[in-house]
C-alpha positions as CSV (number, residue, x, y, z in Angstrom):
1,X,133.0,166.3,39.2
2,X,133.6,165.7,42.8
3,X,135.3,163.5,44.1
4,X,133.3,160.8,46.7
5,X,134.7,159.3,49.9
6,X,134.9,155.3,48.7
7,X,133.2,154.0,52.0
8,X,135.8,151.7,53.9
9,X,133.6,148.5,53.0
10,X,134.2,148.7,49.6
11,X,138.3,149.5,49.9
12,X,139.2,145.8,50.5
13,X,139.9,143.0,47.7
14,X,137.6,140.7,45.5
15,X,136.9,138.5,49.0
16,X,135.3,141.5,50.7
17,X,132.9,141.5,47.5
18,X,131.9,137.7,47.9
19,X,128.1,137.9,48.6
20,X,125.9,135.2,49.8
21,X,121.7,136.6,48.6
22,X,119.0,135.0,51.1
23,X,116.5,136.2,48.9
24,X,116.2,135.4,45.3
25,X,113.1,133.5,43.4
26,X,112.6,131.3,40.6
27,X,109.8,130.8,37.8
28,X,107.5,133.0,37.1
29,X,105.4,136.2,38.6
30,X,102.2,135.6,38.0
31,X,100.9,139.1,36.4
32,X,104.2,140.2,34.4
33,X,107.6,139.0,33.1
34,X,110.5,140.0,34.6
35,X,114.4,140.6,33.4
36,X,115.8,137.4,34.2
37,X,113.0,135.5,34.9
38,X,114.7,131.8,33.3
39,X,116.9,130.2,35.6
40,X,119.9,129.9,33.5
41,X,120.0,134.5,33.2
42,X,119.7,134.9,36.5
43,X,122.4,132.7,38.0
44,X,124.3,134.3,35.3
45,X,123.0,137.9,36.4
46,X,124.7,136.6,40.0
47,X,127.5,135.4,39.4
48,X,128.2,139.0,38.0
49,X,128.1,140.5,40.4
50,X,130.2,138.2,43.2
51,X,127.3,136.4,44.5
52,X,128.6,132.5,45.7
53,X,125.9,131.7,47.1
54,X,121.5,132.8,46.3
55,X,118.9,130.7,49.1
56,X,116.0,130.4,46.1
57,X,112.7,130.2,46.1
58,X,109.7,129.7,43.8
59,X,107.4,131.8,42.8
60,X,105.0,129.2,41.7
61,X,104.7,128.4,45.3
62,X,102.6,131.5,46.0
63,X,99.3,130.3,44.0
64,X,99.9,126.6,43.0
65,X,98.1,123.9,45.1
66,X,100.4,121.0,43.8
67,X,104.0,122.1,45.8
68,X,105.3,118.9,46.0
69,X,106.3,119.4,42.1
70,X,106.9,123.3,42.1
71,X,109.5,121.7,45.0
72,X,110.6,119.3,42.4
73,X,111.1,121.8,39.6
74,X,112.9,124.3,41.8
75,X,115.3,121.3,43.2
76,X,115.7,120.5,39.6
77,X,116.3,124.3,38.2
78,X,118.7,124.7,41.0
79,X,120.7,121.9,40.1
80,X,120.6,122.1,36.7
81,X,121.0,125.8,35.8
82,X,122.9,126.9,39.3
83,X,124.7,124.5,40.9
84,X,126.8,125.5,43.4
85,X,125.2,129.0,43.4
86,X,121.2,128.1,43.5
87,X,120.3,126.8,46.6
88,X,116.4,125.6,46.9
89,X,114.0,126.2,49.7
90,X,110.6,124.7,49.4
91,X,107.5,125.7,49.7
92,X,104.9,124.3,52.1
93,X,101.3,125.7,52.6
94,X,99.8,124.7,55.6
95,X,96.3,125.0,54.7
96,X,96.8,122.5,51.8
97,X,96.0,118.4,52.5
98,X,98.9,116.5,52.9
99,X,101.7,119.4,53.8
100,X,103.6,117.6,56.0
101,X,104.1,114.9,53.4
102,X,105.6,118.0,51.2
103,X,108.0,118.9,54.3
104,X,109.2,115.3,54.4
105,X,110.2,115.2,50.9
106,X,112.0,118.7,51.4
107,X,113.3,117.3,53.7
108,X,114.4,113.5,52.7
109,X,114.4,113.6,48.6
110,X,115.5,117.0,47.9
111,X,117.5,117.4,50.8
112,X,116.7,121.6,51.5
113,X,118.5,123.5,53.9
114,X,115.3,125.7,54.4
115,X,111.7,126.7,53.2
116,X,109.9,129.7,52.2
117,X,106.6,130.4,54.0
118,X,104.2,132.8,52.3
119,X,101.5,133.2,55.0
120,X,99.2,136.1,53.3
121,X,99.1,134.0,50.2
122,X,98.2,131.0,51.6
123,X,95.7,132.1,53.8
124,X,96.5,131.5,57.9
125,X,98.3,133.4,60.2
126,X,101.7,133.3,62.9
127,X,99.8,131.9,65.5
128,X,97.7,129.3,63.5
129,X,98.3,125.7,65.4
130,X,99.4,124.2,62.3
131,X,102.1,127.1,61.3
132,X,103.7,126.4,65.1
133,X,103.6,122.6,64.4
134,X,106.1,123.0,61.5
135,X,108.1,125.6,63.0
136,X,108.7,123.0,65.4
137,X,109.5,120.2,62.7
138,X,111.7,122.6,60.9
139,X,114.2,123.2,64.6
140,X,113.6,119.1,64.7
141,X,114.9,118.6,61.0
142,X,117.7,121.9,61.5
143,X,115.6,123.8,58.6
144,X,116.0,127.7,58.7
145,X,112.7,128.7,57.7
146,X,112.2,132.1,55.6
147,X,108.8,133.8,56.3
148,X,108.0,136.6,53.8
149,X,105.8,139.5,54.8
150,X,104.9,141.1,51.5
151,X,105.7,140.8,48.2
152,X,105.4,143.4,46.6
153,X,104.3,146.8,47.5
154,X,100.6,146.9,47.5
155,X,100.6,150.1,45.4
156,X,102.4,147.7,42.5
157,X,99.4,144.5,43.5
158,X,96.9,143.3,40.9
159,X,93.3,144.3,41.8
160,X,92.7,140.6,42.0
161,X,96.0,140.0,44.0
162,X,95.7,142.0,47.0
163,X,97.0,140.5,49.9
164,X,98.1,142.3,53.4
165,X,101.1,142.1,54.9
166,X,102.1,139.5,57.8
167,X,101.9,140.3,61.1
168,X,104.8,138.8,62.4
169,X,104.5,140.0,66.2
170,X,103.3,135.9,67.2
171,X,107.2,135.1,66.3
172,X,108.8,136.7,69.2
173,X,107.0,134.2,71.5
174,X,108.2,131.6,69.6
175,X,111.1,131.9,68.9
176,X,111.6,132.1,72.5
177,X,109.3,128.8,72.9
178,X,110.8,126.2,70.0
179,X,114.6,125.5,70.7
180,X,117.1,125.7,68.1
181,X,114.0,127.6,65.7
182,X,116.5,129.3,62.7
183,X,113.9,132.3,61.2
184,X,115.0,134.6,58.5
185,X,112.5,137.3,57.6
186,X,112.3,138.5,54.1
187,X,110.8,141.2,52.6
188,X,110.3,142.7,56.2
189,X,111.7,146.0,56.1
190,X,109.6,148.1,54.2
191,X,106.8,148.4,57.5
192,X,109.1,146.7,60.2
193,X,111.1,149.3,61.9
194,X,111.5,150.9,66.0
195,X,110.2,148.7,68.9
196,X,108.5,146.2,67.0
197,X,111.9,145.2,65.2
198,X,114.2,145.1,67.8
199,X,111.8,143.2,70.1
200,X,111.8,140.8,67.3
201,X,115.8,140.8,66.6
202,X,116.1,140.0,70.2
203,X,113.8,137.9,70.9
204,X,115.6,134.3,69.4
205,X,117.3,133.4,66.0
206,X,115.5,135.6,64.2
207,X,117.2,137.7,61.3
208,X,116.2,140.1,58.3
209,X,117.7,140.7,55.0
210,X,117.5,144.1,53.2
211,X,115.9,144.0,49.8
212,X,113.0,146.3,51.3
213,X,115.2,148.3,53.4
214,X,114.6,152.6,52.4
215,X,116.3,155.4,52.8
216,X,119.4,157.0,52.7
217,X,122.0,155.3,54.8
218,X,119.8,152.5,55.4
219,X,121.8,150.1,56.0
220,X,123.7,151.8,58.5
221,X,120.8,152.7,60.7
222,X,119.8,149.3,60.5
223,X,123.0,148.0,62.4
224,X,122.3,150.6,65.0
225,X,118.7,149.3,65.5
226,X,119.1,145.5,65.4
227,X,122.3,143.2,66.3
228,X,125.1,143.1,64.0
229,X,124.5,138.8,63.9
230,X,121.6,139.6,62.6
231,X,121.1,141.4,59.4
232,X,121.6,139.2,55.8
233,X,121.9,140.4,52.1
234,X,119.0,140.0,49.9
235,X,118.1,141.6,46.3
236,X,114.3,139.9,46.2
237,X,115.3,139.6,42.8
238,X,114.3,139.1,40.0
239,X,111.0,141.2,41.0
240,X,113.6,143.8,42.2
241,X,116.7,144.8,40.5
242,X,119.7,143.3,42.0
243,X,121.8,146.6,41.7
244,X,119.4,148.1,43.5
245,X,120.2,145.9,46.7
246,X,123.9,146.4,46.2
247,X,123.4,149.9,46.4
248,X,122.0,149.8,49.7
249,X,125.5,148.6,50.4
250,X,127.5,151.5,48.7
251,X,125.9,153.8,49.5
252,X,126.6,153.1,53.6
253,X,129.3,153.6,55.4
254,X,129.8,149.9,57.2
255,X,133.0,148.6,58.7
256,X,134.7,145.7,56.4
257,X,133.5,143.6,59.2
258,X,130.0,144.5,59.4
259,X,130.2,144.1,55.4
260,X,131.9,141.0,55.8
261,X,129.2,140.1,58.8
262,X,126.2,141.2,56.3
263,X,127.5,139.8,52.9
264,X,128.2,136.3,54.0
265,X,129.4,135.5,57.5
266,X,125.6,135.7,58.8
267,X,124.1,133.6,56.4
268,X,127.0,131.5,56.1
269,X,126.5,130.5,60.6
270,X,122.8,130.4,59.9
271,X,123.8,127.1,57.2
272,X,126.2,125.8,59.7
C-alpha cells in the first residue's frame, strides 16, 4: 500500500477536530427512514465524531401547517436528547396565518438563536414582501436565519414531492439593504458555483456550509472562490451520511487555520 500525505489540517490535536455542524435535522423524512433518524442516535452519532456543537432543524417543518408545535417538539428533543450539542432553529412559513406569532415564540419561549426557511416547500419566493419583512425581524431580534435551496437532489424526489430549487439571487440586494441581516445558506452548493456565488459571498453576511459541495478537492476550491469568513461545516445529516461531509474535509488540503476557520471559528462569530 502507499503511503498518503496526511493533509496539514488533520496533523494537529483533538482541538483541531472540534466541529461545530450548521446543518443537521430532526424527526422524520417524509417518504423513508433514515439511520439515525431518533434524536437520542444521532446526537450520539455526533458526538462521535467531535461535533460540540449541530444548529438543528425539523423536518416536520417542511409539510406540517401547525409549526408552532413542530417548534415546540424540536425545542424539546434538543433539550432533552442533546443538550449542550442540539441547538434548535425554528421553522416559520410565511404563507401560513399567524407566522409572526410562531417567530415571536421562537423568539421569546424557546429562546432560538436562528430559523430554518424552506421557501420551495412552502410555496413563495426571495423577493416575496412577507419573506423581506422577517428577514428584517430576524436582524431586529439578532436571529441568523438559514435558507435551504434543495433538499434533496431531485433525481432522489418522490413523484409527488417535486419541488425546484431556490433562486437565491433576490438575497444579494438584501443583504446589502437590512443591517446586521446574519444568512447562512444550506444545501446551496450542489447548483451554486462561479459568479453567482461570489456575488453572493460578497454581497453582506451571507455564508454557505458544505454538505452539497462535489468534487475532488472541493473544499479547497471553495476557499479560492468565496472568502475564508465565510464557508461553515455541515453533514445535512441524517438524509446524508455524516462521514461523508467529513470527507470533504480529508480529503483537502486546508491550512489548520482555514480548518480551524471552517470547523468552528465561522459559525462560532456568526452565534456571537
Amino acid at each position: 500500500m502507499i503511503a498518503r500525505e496526511t493533509p496539514a489540517a488533520f496533523a494537529g490535536g483533538k482541538e483541531d477536530h472540534e466541529l461545530v455542524d450548521v446543518n443537521v435535522n430532526l424527526g422524520r423524512w417524509p417518504v423513508r427512514r433514515l439511520p439515525c433518524d431518533e434524536p437520542v442516535q444521532l446526537a450520539a452519532k455526533l458526538r462521535s465524531h467531535g461535533v460540540t456543537q449541530a444548529w438543528a432543524g425539523s423536518f416536520d417543518g417542511l409539510l406540517h401547517k401547525d409549526l408552532g408545535a413542530v417548534n415546540a417538539r424540536l425545542t424539546e428533543d434538543c433539550h432533552r436528547h442533546g443538550r449542550g450539542l442540539l441547538l434548535p432553529f425554528g421553522a416559520i412559513n410565511t404563507k401560513l396565518p399567524g407566522w409572526e406569532e410562531d417567530f415571536q415564540r421562537c423568539v421569546e419561549v424557546h429562546h432560538m438563536r436562528g430559523i430554518r426557511l424552506h421557501p420551495n416547500y412552502h410555496g413563495y419566493r426571495l423577493d416575496d414582501p412577507a419573506f423581506v419583512r422577517l428577514l428584517m425581524r430576524a436582524a431586529e431580534r439578532r436571529l441568523i436565519v438559514q435558507v435551504a435551496l434543495v433538499m434533496e437532489d431531485e433525481r432522489m424526489m418522490h413523484p409527488l414531492l417535486r419541488v425546484g430549487a431556490v433562486d437565491p439571487a433576490p438575497l444579494a440586494e438584501l443583504a446589502r439593504q437590512i443591517p446586521g441581516l446574519r444568512l447562512v445558506l444550506i444545501n446551496a452548493l450542489g447548483a451554486l458555483h462561479g459568479e453567482s456565488l461570489r456575488r453572493l459571498t460578497r454581497a453582506g453576511n451571507i455564508s454557505v456550509e458544505v454538505s452539497m459541495l462535489e468534487g475532488v478537492g472541493g473544499v479547497g476550491g471553495l476557499m479560492a472562490q468565496v472568502p475564508a469568513q465565510r464557508v461553515l461545516f455541515g453533514s445535512h445529516a441524517p438524509l446524508f451520511y455524516f462521514e461523508a461531509a467529513e470527507l470533504k474535509l480529508k480529503e483537502s488540503l486546508l491550512t489548520p487555520e482555514h480548518r480551524r476557520a471552517i470547523c468552528q471559528d465561522n459559525a462560532r462569530r456568526l452565534l456571537a
